[in-house]
C-alpha positions in Angstrom: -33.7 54.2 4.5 -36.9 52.1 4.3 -38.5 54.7 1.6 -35.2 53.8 -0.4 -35.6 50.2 -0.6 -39.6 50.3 -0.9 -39.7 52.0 -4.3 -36.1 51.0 -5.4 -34.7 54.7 -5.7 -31.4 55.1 -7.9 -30.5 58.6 -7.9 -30.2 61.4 -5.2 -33.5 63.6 -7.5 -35.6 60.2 -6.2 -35.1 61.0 -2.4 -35.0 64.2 -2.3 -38.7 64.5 -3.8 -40.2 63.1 -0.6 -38.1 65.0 1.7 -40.2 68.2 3.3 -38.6 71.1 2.7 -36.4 70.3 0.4 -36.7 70.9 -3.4 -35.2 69.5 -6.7 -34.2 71.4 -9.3 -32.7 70.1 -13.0 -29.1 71.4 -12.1 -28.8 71.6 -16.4 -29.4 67.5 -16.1 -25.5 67.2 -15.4 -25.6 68.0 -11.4 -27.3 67.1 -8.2 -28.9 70.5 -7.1 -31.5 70.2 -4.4 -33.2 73.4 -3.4 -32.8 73.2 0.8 -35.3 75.6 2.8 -35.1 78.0 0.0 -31.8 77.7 -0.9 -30.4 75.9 -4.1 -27.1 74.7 -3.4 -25.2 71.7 -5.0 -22.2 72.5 -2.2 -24.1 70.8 1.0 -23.8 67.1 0.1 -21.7 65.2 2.4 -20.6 61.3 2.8 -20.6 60.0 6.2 -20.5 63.3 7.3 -17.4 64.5 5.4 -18.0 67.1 2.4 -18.8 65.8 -1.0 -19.5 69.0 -3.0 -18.1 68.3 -6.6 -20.9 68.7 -8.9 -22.3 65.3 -10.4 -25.2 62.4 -10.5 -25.3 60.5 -7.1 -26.2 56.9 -7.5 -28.0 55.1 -4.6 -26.2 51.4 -5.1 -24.1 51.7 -1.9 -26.2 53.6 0.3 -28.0 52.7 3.2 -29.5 56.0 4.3 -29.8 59.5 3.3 -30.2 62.3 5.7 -31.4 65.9 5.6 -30.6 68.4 8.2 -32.3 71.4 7.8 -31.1 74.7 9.2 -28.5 76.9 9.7 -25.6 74.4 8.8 -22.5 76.5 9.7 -22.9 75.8 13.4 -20.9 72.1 12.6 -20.1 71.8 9.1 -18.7 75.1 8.0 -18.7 77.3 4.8 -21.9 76.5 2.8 -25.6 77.6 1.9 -27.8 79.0 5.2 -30.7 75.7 4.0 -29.3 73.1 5.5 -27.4 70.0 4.1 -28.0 66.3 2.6 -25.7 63.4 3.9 -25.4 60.0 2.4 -24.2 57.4 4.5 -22.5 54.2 3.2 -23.0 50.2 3.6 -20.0 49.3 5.1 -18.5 45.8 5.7 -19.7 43.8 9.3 -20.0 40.0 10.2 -23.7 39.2 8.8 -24.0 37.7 5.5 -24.7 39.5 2.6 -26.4 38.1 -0.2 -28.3 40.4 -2.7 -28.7 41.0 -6.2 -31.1 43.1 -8.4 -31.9 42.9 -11.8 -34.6 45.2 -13.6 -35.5 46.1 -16.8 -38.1 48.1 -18.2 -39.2 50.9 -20.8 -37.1 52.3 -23.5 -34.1 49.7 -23.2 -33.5 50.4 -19.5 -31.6 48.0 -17.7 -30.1 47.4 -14.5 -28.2 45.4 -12.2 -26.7 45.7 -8.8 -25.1 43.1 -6.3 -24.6 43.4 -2.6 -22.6 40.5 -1.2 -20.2 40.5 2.1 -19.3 38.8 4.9 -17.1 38.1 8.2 -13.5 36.4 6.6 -12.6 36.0 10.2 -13.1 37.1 13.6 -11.6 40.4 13.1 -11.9 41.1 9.6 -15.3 41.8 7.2 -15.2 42.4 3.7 -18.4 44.0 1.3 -18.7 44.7 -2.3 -21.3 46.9 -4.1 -21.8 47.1 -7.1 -24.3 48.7 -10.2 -24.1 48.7 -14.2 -27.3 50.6 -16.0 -27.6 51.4 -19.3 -30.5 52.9 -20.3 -32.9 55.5 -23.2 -35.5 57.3 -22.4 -38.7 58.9 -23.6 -36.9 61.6 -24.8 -35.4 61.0 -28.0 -31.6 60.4 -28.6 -31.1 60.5 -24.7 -29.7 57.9 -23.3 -27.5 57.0 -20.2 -24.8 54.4 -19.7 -23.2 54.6 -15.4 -21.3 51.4 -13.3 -19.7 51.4 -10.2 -17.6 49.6 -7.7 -17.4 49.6 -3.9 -15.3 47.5 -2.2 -15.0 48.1 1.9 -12.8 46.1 4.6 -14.0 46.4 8.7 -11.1 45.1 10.7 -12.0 44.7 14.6 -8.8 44.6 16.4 -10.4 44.5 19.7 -14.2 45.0 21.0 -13.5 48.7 21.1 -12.0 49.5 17.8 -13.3 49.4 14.4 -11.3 50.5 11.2 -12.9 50.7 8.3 -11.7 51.2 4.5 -13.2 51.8 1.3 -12.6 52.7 -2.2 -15.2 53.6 -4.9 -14.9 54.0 -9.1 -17.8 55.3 -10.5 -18.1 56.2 -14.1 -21.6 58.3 -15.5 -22.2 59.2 -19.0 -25.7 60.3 -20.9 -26.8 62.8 -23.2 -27.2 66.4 -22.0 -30.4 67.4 -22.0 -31.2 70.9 -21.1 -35.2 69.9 -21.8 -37.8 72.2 -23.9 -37.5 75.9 -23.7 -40.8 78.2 -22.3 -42.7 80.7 -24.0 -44.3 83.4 -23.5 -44.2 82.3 -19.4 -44.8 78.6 -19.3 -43.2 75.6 -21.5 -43.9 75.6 -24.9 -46.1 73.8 -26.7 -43.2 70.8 -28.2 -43.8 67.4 -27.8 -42.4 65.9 -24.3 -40.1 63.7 -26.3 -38.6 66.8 -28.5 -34.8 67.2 -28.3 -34.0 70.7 -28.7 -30.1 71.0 -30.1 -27.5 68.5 -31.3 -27.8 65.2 -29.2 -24.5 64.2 -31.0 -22.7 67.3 -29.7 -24.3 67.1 -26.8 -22.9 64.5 -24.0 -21.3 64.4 -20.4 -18.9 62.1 -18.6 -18.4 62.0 -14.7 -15.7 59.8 -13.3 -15.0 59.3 -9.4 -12.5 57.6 -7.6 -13.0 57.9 -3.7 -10.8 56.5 -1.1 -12.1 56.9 2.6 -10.4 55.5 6.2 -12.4 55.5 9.3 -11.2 54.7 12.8 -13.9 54.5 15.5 -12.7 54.1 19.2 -14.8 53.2 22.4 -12.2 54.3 25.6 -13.4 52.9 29.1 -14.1 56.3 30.2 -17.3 56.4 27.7 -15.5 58.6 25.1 -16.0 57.9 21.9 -13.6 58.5 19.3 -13.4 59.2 15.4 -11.0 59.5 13.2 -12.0 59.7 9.5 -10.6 60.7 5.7 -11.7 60.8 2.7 -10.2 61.6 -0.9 -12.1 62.0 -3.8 -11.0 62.8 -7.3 -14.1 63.2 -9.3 -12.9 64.3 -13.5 -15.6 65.5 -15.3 -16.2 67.1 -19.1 -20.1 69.0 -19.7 -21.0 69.7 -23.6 -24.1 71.0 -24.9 -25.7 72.5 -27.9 -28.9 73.7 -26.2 -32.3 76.1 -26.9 -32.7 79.4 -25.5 -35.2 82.0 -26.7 -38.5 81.2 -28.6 -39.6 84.2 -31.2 -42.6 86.2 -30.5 -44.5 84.1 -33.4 -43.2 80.7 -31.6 -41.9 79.5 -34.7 -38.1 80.2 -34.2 -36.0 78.9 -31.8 -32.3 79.9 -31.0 -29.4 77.8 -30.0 -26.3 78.1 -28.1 -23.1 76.1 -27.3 -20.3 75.4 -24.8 -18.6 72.9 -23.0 -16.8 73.0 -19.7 -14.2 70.8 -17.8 -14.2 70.8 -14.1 -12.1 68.1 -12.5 -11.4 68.6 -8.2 -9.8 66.9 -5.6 -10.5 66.7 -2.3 -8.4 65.5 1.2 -10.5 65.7 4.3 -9.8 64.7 7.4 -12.3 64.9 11.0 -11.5 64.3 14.1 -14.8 63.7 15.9 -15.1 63.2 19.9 -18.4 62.5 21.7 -19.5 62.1 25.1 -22.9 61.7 26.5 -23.7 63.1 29.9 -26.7 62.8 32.6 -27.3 65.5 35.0 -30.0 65.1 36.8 -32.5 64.6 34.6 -30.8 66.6 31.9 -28.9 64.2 29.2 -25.9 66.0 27.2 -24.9 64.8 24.2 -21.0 66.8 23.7 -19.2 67.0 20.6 -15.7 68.5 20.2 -13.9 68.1 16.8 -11.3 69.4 14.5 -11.3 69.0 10.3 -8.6 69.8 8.1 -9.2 70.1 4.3 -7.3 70.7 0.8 -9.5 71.1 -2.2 -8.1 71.7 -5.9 -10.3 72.7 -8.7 -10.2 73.6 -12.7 -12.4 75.2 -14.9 -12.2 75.1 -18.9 -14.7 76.9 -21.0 -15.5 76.8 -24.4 -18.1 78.3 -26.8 -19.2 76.8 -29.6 -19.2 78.3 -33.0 -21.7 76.7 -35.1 -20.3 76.4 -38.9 -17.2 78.0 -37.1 -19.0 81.9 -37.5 -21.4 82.3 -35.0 -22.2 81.7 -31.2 -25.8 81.3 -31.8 -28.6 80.2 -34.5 -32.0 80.5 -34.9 -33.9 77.0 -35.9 -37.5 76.3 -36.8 -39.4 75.5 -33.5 -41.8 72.6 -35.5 -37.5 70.4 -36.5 -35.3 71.8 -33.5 -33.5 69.2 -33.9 -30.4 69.8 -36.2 -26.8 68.6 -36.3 -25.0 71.5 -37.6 -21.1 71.5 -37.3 -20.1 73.3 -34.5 -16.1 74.3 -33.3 -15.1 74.4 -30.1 -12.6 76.9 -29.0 -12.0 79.8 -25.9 -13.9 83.1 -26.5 -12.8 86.0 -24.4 -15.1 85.7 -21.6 -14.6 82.0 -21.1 -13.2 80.2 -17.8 -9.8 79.3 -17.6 -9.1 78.8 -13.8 -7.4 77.1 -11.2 -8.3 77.1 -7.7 -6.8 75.8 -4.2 -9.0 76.1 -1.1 -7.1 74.7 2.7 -9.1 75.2 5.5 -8.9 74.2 9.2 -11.9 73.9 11.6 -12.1 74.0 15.3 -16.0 73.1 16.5 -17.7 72.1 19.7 -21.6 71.4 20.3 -23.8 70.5 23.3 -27.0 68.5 22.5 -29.4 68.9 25.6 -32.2 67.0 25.9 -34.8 68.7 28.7 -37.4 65.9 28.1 -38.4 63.4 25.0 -40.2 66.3 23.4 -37.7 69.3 23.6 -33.9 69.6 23.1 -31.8 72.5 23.0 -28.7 72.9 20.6 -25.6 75.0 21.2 -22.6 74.9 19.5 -19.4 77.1 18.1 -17.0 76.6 15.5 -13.9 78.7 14.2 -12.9 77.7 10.4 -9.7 79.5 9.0 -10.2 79.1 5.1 -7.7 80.2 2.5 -8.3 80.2 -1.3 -5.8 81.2 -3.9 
């Protein structure tokens, strides 16, 4: 959290450099894909500890922390890669005043903005609202990068111990897609930093989200706590390249490729969270029981593009890789043209043990029944 606000990190690739044991990798510029403990996965991102796995650009404007757990990660959240997983939690509405806004501007025509404003309306009732608009080049050349979101979030306190929290979130991303420079021979080639390799005019993506989340926290007098949470997210999003892909042996020929891809999903969760903390003798528990019920709809379009309508793949001179021939779009055989529905039910219990300040001992179970058609 404080590493976050010292250097004014934007995207998840910022945090993620500074976390131990945890990689970043370019995820073809259009996805989050962290490399956890040895394992590249851009499945293990979750929101307040509910799953977030559709591929796209996080933005940092309304969070307050992100966490890694590293590990075996089936133990409490299920299907996923063996690394671990990254969890983002949000600012939410509460009684202090909120007054913040940030403007920056800097190098190739970057600028941002974000605000950060809420309040208590009442005694029983907080509102929040985050927000971001960046447009931005770069030092590459024709890339550029235009993203805004919204994130308004109600806390209503009907009582001292119950919380109910809403929220709903539009966030729209669109740049260039840039693949990068191509290697040779073994190691990057020899281009200028700032070469684009492929047609930057054919060559674009657009993420948009639309999240809806409910939480309900309950304190009962017998110390057990209580959560109730669900969260829908609808996240559309289109992915078009023309891109590089072998240098001749001579290094003065470079070939390019093309495709584009729609993946839009959905996802309904819902988790059922209940925690009790324990002393015996001078053994503290820390128990978790839980349930989580899911419904996740995917698509997948593919495409390949044919430059001049003929061919799948040209070769271009490495010195002026940068060309804008015409290119058609259209299904070849081996292209994607899918539908998916996951639903999935979870049963999972853990007992944190804490045998002094210095070691703890984890144990836990859980049971997921997981269909996909």
């Amino acid at each position: 959290q404080e590493l976050i606000k010292d250097q004014a990190m934007q995207s998840m690739d910022d945090v993620i450099r500074y976390m131990p044991g945890v990689g970043v990798s370019q995820g073809e510029s259009r996805r989050d894909n962290p490399i956890i403990r040895g394992t590249a996965s851009s499945a293990d991102f979750f929101v307040n500890g509910l799953r977030d796995d559709a591929q796209y650009k996080r933005d940092l404007y309304n969070i307050e922390r992100v966490e890694a757990l590293k590990g075996p990660n089936a133990m409490i959240f299920g299907r996923g890669g063996g690394g671990g997983v990254i969890n983002s939690v949000t600012k939410e509405a509460g009684w202090d005043a909120v007054r913040e806004v940030t403007l920056q501007a800097g190098s190739y025509n970057n600028k941002r903005v974000t605000v950060d404003v809420g309040q208590g309306i009442n005694e029983t009732v907080a509102f929040r609202l985050n927000s971001v608009l960046e447009q931005s080049d770069s030092y590459r050349d024709y890339v550029e990068l235009k993203r805004y979101g919204i994130n308004p979030t109600l806390t209503i306190a009907p009582s001292a111990q119950t919380r109910i929290k809403l929220g709903y979130e539009y966030f729209k991303d669109t740049r260039t897609t840039d693949r990068g420079i191509p290697s040779f021979q073994g190691r990057p080639s020899n281009a200028d930093r700032s070469t684009f390799f492929g047609n930057p005019d054919l060559s674009n993506w657009e993420a948009t989200k639309n999240a809806f989340s409910a939480t309900i926290d309950h304190d009962t007098s017998a110390g057990l706590h209580i959560r109730n949470s669900t969260l829908y997210t609808d996240v559309d999003k289109f992915y078009q390249n023309v891109y590089p892909g072998a240098v001749n042996t001579a290094g003065t020929q470079v070939s390019l490729s093309a495709y584009n891809n729609s993946t839009p999903r959905r996802n309904l969760i819902n988790q059922t969270d209940l925690t009790y903390t324990l002393q015996a003798g001078t053994v503290k528990h820390r128990l978790l029981a839980g349930a989580e019920f899911g419904r996740q709809e995917s698509k997948g379009f593919r495409n390949t593009g044919f430059f001049n309508n003929a061919t799948t793949s040209i070769s271009v001179p490495f010195a002026t890789p940068t060309v804008f021939t015409p290119v058609t779009f259209r299904q070849n055989a081996t292209d994607a043209n899918a539908e998916s529905t996951a639903s999935f039910a979870a049963l999972y219990a853990q007992d944190q043990i804490e045998l002094s300040p210095q070691w703890q001992a984890i144990a836990g179970l859980r049971y997921d029944n997981f269909k996909l058609d």
